[in-house]
ROZANU-222236 format. One record per residue (C-alpha): residue in one letter; x, y, z. Coordinates in steps of 0.05 Angstrom, whole numbers, plus 32768, in hexadecimal, padded with zeros to 4 digits. Each point is the difference from the previous one (the first is absolute). Layout:
N
AXYZ
...
//
This chain:
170
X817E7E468253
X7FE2800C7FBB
X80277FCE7FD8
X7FE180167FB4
X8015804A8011
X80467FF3801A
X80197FC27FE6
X7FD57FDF7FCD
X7FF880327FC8
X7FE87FF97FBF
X804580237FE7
X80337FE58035
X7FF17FCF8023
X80397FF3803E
X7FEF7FBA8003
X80417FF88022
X7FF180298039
X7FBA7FEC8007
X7FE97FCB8040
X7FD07FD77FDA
X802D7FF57FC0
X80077FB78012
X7FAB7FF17FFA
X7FFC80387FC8
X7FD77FD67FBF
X801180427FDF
X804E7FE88008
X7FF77FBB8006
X7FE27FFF7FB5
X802C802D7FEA
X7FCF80327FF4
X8017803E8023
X8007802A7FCC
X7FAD7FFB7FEE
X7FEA800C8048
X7FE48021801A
X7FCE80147FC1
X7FF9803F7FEE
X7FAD80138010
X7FD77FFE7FC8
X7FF680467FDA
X7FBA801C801D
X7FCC80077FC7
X7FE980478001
X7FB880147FF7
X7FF3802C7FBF
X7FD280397FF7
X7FDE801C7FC5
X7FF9804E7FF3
X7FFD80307FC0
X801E80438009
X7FE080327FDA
X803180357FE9
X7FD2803B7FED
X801580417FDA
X7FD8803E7FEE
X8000802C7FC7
X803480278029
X80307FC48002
X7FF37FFC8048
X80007FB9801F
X7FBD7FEC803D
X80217FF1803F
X7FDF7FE58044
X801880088048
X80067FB48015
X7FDB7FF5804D
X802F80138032
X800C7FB18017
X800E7FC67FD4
X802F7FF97FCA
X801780467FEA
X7FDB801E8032
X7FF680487FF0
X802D80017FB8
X7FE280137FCA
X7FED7FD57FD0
X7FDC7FF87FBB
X7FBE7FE78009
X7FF17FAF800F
X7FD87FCE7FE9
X7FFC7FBB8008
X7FD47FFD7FC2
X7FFA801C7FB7
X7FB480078010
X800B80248042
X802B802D7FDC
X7FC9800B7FCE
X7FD580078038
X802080358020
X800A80247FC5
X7FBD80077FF7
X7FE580178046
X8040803E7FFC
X7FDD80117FB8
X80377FF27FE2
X80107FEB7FB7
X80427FD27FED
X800E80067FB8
X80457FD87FF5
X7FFA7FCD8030
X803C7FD57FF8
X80147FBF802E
X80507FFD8004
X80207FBC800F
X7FFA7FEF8049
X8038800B8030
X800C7FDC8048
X8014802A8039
X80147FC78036
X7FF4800F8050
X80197FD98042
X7FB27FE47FFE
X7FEE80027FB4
X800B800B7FBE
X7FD480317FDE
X7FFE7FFF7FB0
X7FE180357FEB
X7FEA801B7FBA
X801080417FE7
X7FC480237FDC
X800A80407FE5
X7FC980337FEA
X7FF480447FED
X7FBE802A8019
X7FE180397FDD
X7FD480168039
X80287FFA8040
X7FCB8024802E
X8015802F8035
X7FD97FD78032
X803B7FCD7FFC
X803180448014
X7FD7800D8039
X80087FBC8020
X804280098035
X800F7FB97FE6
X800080027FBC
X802480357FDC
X800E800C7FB0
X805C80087FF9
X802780177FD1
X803D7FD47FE9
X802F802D801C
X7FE6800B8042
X80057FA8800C
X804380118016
X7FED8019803F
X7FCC7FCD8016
X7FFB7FC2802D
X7FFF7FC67FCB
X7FFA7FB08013
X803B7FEF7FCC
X7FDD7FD87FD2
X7FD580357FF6
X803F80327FFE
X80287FD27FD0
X7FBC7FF97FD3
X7FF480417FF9
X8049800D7FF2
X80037FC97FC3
X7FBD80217FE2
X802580478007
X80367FDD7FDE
X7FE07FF07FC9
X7FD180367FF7
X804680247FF3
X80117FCE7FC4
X7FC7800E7FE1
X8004804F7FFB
//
């Protein structure tokens, strides 16, 4: 018989039903209502990554197909970085030119395994290149067409909040 799952809960204990009540320390010191302690709260690793939120003369925002396994396998995504310098990085081997670059306060998106704080950084691009359209798994989108995609919802809420605001400014 599994005495902590039937009789000596954390919330009710039945100490009047229970066989070993009379050797109970618990009882005896007149502790029952502290035992059994609660397990200590697990410390969750956290991650580091910079989203870059990129928008073309067009108003149109970069997305990336995520990898079909992992964490938002196969959503789309703005592109990831887990530094400002591979950011800049990238930038440079698609040819392409931020003007604006902007970092937004960073935001924590928590997971069973994780927390991942990530910071916003928003851009705009003169020169998208059409090799970036070619590429299955990158794509340029207009606002309005978000909608209708597969968004991790961080990514969905962010995107959201810098529609939101974009509207305020108008």
């Amino acid at each position: 018989m599994d005495l902590g799952a039937t009789l000596c809960t954390r919330s009710r204990p039945a100490c009047e039903v229970c066989p070993l009540a009379d050797a109970c320390q618990a009882r005896l010191q007149g502790r029952v209502a502290e035992l059994p302690q609660p397990r200590p709260a697990k410390t969750l690793p956290v991650k580091q990554a910079f989203f870059l939120v990129l928008e073309d003369e067009q108003q149109r925002l970069l997305l990336e197909r995520r990898p079909p396994s992992g964490i938002w396998g196969g959503l789309w995504s703005v592109p990831e970085f887990v530094s400002l310098t591979q950011l800049h990085d990238w930038a440079m081997q698609q040819a392409l030119v931020l003007d604006n670059l902007v970092c937004l306060p960073p935001q924590r998106h928590t997971f069973s395994h994780y927390h991942l704080d990530f910071t916003p950084v928003t851009a705009r691009s003169q020169n998208p290149i059409n090799h970036v359209m070619e590429v299955e798994q990158r794509v340029w989108y207009k606002n309005d067409q978000l909608n209708d995609l597969g968004l991790p919802a961080p990514v969905r809420r962010l995107l959201q909040f810098l529609q939101s605001c974009y509207r305020d400014w108008e």
